[in-house]
DSSP file (Angstrom, degrees, kcal/mol; ACC not computed):
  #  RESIDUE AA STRUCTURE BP1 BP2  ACC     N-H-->O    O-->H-N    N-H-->O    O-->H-N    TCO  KAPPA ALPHA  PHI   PSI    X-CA   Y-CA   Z-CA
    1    1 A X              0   0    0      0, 0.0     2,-0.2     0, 0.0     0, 0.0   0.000 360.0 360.0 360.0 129.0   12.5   -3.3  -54.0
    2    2 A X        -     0   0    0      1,-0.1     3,-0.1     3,-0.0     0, 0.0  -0.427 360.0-115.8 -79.6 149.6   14.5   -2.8  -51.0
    3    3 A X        -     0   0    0     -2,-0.2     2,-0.1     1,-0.1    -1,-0.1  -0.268  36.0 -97.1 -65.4 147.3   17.2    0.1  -51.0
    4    4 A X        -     0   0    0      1,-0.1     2,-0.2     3,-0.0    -1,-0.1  -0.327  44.4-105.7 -54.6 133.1   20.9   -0.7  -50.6
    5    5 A X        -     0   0    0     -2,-0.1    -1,-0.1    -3,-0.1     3,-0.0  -0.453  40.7-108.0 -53.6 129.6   22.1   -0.4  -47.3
    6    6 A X        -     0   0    0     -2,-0.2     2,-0.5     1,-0.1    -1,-0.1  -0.323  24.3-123.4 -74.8 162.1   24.1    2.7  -46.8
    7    7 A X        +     0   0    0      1,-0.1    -1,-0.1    -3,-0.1     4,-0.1  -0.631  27.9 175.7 -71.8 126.8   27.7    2.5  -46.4
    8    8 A X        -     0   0    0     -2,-0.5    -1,-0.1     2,-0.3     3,-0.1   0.454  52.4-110.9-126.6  14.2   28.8    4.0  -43.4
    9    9 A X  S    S+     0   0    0      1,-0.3     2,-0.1    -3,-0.1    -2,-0.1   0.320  87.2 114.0  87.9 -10.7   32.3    3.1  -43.7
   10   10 A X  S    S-     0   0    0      1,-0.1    -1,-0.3     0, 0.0    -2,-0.3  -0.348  70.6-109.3 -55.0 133.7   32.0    0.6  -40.7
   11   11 A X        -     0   0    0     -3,-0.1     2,-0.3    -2,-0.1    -1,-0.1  -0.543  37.6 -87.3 -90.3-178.7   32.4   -3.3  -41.8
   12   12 A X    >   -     0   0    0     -2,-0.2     3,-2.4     1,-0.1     2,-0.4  -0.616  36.9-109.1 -98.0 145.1   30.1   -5.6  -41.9
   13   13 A X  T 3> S+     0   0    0     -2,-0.3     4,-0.9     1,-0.3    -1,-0.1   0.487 118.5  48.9 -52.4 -12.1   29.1   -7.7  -38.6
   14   14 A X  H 3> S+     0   0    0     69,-1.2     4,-2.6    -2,-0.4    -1,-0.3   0.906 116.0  44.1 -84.9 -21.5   30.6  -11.1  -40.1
   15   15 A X  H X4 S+     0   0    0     -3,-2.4     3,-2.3    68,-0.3     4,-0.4   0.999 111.3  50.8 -76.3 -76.5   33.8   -9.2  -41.0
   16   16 A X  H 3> S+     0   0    0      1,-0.3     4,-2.9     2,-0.2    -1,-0.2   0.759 110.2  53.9 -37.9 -31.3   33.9   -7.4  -37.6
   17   17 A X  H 3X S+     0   0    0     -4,-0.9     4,-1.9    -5,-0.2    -1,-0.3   0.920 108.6  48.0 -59.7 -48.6   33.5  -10.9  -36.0
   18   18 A X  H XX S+     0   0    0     -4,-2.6     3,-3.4    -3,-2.3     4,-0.8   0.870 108.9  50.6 -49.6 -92.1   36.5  -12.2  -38.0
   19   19 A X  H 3> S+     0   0    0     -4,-0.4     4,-2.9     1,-0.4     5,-0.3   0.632 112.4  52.6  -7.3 -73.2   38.5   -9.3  -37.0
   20   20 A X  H 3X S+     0   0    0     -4,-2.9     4,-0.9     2,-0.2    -1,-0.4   0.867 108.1  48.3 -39.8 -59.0   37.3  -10.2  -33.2
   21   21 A X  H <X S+     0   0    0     -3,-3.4     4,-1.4    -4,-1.9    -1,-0.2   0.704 109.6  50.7 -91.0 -22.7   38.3  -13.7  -33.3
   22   22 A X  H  X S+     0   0    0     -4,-0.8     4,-1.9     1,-0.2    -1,-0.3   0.920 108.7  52.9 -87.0 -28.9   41.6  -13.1  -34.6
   23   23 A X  H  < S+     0   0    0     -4,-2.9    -2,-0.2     2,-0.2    -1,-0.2   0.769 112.5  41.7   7.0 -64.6   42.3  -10.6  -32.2
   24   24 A X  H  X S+     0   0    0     -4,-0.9     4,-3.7    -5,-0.3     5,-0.2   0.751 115.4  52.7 -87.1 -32.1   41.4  -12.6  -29.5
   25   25 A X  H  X S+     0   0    0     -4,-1.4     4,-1.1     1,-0.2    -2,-0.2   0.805 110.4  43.6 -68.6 -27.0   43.2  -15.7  -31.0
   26   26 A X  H  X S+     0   0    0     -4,-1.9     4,-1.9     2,-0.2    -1,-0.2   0.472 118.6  53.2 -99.1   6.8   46.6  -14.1  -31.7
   27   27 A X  H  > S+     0   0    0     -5,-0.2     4,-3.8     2,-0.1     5,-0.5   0.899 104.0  51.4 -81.6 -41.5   46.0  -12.4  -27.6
   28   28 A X  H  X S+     0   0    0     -4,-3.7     4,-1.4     1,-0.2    -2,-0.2   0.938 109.8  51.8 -71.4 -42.0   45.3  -15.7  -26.0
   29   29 A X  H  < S+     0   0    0     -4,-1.1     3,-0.4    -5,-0.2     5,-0.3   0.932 115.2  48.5  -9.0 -80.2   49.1  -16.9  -28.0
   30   30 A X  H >X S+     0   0    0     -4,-1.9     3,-3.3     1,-0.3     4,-1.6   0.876 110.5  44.5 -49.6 -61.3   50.5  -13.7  -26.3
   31   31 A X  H 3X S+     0   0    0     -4,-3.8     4,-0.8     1,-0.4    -1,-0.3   0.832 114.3  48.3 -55.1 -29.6   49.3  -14.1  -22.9
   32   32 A X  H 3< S+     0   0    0     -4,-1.4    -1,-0.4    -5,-0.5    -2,-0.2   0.663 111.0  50.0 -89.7  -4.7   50.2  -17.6  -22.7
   33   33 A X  H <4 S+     0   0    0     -3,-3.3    -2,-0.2    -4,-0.1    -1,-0.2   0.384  97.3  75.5 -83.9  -9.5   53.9  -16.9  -24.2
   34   34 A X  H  <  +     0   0    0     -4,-1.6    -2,-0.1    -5,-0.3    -3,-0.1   0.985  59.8 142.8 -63.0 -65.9   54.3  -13.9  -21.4
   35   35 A X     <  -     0   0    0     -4,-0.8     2,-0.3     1,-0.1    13,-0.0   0.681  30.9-173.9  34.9 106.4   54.9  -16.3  -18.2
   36   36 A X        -     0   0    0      8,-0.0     2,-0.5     0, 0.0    -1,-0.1  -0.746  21.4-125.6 -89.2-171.9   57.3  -14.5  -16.4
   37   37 A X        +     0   0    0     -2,-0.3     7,-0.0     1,-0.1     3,-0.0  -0.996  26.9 172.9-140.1 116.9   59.0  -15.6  -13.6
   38   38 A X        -     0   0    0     -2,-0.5     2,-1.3     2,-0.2    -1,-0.1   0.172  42.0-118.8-108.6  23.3   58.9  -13.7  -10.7
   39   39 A X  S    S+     0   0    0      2,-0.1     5,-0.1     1,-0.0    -1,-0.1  -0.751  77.5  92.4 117.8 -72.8   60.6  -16.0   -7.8
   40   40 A X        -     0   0    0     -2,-1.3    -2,-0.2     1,-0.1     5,-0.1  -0.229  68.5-139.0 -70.0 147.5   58.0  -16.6   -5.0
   41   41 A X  S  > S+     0   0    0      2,-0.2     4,-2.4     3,-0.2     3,-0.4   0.826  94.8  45.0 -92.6 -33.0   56.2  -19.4   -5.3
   42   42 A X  T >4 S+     0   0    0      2,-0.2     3,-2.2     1,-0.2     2,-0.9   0.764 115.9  51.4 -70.2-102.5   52.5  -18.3   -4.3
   43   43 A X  T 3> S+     0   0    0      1,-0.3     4,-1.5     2,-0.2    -1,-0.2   0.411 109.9  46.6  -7.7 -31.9   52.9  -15.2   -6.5
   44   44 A X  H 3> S+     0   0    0     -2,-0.9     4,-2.2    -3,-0.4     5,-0.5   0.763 118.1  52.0-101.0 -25.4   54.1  -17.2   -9.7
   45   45 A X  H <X S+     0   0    0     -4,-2.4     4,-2.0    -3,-2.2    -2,-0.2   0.985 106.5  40.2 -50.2 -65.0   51.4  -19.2   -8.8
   46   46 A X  H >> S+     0   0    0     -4,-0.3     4,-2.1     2,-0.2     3,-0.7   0.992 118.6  56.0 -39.8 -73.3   48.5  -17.0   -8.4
   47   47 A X  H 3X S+     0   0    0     -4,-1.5     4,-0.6     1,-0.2     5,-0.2   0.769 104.9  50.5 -26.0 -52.1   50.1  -15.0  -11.9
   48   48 A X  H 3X S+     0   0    0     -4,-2.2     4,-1.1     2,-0.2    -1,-0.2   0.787 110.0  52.5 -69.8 -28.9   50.1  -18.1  -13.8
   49   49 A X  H XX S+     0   0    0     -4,-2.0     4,-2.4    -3,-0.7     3,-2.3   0.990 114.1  41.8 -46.7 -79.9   46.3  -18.5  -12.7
   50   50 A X  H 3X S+     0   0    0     -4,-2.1     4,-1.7     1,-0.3    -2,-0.2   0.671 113.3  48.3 -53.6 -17.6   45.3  -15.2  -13.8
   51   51 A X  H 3X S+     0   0    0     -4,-0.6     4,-1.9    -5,-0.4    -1,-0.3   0.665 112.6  51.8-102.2 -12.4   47.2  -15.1  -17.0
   52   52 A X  H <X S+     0   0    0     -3,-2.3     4,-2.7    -4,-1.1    -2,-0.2   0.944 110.3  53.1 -77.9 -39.1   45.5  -18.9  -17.7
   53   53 A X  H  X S+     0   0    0     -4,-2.4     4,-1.5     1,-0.2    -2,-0.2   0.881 111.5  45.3 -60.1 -37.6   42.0  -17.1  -16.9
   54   54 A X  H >X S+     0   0    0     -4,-1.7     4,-1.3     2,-0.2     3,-0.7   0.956 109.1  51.1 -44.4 -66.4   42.8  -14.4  -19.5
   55   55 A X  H 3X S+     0   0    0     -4,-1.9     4,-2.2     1,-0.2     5,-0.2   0.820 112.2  45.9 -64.1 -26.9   43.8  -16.5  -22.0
   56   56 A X  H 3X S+     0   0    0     -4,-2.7     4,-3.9     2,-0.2     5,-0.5   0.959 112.5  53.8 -71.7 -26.6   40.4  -18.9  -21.7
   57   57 A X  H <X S+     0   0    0     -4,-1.5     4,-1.1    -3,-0.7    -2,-0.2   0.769 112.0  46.1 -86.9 -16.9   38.3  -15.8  -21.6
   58   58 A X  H  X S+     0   0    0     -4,-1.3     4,-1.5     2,-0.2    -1,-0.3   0.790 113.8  42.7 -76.9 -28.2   40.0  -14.9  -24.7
   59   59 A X  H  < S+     0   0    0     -4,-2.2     4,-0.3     2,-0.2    -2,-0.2   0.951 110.7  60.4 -65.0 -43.8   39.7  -18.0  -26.2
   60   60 A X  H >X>S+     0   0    0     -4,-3.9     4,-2.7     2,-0.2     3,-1.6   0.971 105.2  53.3 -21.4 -78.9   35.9  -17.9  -24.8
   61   61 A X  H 3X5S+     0   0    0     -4,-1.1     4,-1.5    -5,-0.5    -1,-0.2   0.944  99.7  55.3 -61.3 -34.2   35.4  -14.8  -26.9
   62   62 A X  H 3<5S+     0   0    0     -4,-1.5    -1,-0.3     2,-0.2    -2,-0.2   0.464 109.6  46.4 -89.9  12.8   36.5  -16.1  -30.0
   63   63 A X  H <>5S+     0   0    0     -3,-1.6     4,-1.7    -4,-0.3     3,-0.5   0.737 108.9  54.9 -67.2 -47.9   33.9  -19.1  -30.0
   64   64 A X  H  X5S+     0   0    0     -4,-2.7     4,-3.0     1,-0.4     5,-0.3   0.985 109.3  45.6 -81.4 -49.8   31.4  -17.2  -29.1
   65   65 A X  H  X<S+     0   0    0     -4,-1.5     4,-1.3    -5,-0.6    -1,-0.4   0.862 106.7  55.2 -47.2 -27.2   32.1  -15.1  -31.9
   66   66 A X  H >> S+     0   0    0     -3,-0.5     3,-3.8     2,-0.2     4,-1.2   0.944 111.8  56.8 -71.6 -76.3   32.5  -18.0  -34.4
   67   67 A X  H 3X S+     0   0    0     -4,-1.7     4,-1.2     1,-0.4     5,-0.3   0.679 108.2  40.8  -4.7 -86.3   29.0  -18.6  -32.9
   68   68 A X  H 3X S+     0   0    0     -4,-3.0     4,-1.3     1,-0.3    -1,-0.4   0.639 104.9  59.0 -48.0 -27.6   27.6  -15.6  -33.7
   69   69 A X  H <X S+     0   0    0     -3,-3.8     4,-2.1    -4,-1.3    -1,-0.3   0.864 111.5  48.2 -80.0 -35.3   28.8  -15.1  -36.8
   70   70 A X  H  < S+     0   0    0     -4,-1.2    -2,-0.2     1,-0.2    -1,-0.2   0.699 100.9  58.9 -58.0 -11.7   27.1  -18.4  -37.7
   71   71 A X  H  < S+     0   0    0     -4,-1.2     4,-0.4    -5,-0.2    -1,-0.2   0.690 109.1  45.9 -93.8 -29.0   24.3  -17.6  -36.3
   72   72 A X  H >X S+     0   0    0     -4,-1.3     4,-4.0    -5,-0.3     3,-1.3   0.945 108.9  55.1 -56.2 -52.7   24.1  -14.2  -39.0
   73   73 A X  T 3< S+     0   0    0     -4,-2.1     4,-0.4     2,-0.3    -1,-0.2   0.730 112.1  44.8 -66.8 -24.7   25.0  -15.9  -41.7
   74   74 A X  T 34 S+     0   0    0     -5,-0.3    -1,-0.3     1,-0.1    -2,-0.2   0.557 109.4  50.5 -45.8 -35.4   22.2  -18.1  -40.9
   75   75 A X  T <4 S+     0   0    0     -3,-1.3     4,-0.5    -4,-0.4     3,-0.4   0.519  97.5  75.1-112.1 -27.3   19.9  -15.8  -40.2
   76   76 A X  S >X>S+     0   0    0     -4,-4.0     3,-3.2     1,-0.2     4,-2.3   0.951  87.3  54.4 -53.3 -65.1   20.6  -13.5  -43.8
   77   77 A X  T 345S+     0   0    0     -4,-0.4    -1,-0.2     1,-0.3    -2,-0.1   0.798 112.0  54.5 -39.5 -32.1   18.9  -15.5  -46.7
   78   78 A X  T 345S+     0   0    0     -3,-0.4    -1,-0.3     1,-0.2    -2,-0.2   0.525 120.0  22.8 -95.8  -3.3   15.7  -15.3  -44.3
   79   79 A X  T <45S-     0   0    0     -3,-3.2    -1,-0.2    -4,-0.5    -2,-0.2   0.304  96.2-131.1-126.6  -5.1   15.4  -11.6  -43.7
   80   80 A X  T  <5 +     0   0    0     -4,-2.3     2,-0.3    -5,-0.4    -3,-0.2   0.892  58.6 132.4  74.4  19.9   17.2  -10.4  -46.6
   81   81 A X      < -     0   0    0     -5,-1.1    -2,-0.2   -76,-0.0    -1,-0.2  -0.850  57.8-120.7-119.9 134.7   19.5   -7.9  -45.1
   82   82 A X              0   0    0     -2,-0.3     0, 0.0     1,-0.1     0, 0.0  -0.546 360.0 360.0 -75.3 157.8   23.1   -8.2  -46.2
   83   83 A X              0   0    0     -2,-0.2   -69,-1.2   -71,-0.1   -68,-0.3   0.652 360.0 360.0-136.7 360.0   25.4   -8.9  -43.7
């Protein structure tokens, strides 16, 4: 019979995952509510670029995390490790 895993006070990786994707969900909100406006028009351009790249690469990261966590939860029954 295998031994309990220990606790090591850490959660466990589908939990951390949640945690990660809401994170990332409630950033990519922020960043897309920041917009200022700073006058010049190439500058608020370029800004609004960078703050639209942020906010996909945050969105980015929380798929890939849903992903992943599906891909554990998948992956448990068949190795027997809690996760």
């Amino acid at each position: 019979m295998p031994s309990a895993p220990a606790d090591t006070g850490r959660p466990l990786p589908g939990a951390a995952l949640a945690q990660l994707r809401e994170c990332a969900r409630v950033g990519a909100e922020d960043v897309l509510a920041l917009y200022p406006e700073v006058g010049d028009r190439e500058t608020q351009r370029a800004l609004d670029s960078c703050l639209d790249q942020v906010a996909d690469l945050l969105r980015e990261i929380d798929a890939t995390a849903a992903d992943l966590a599906v891909a554990l939860a998948a992956d448990a029954p068949a190795s027997g490790v809690r996760r």
